[in-house]
Short mmCIF file of the C-alpha atoms (twelve columns), coordinates in Angstrom:
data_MODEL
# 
_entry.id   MODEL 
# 
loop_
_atom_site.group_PDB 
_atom_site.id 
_atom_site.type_symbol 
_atom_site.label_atom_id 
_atom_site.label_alt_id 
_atom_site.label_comp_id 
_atom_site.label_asym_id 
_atom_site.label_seq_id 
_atom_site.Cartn_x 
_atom_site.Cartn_y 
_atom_site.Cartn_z 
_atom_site.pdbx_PDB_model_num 
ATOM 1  C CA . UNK A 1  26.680  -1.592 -4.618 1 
ATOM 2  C CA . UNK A 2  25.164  -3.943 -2.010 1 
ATOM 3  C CA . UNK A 3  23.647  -0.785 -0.242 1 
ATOM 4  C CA . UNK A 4  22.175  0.652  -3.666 1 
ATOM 5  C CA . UNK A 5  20.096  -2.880 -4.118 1 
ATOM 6  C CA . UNK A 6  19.066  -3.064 -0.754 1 
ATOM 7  C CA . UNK A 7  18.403  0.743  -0.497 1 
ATOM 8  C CA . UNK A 8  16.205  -0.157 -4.306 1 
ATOM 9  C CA . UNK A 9  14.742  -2.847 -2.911 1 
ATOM 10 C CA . UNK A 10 13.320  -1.436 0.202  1 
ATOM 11 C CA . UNK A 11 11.981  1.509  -1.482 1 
ATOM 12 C CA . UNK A 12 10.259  -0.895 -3.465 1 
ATOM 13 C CA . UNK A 13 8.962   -2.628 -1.048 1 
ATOM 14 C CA . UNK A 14 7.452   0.444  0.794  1 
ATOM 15 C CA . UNK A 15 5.961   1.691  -2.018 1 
ATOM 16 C CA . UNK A 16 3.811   -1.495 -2.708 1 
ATOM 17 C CA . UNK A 17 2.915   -1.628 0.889  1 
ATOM 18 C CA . UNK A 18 1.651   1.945  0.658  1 
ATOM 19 C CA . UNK A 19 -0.011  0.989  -2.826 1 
ATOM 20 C CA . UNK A 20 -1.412  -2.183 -0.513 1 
ATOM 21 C CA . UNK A 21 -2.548  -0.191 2.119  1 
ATOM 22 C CA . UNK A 22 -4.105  2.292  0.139  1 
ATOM 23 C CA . UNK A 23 -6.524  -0.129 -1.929 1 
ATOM 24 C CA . UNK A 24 -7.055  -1.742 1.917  1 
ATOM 25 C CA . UNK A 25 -8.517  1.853  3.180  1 
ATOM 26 C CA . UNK A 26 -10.350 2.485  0.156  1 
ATOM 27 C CA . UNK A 27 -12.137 -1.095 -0.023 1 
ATOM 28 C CA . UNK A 28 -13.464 -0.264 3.820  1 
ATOM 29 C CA . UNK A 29 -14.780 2.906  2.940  1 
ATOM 30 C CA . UNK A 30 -15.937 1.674  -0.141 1 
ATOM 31 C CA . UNK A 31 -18.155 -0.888 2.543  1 
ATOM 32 C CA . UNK A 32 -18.970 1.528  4.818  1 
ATOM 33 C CA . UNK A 33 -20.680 3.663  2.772  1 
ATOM 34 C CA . UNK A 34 -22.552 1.057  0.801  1 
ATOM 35 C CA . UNK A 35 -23.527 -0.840 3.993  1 
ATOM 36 C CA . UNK A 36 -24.502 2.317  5.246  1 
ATOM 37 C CA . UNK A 37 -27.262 2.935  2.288  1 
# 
């Protein structure tokens, strides 16, 4: 049972890392392209 929430809970937090991560890279090409116009 322990393993299953920490297993959960990991998974979870990965996911909203990736999520994080994704909306980081996005935002700095989102820059580079306006800064370069």
């Amino acid at each position: 049972m322990i393993a299953y929430l920490y297993y959960s809970y990991m998974s979870s937090f990965s996911n909203e890392l990736l999520i994080t991560w994704i909306l980081v890279i996005t935002l700095l090409i989102y820059f580079r392209l306006t800064l370069r116009e």
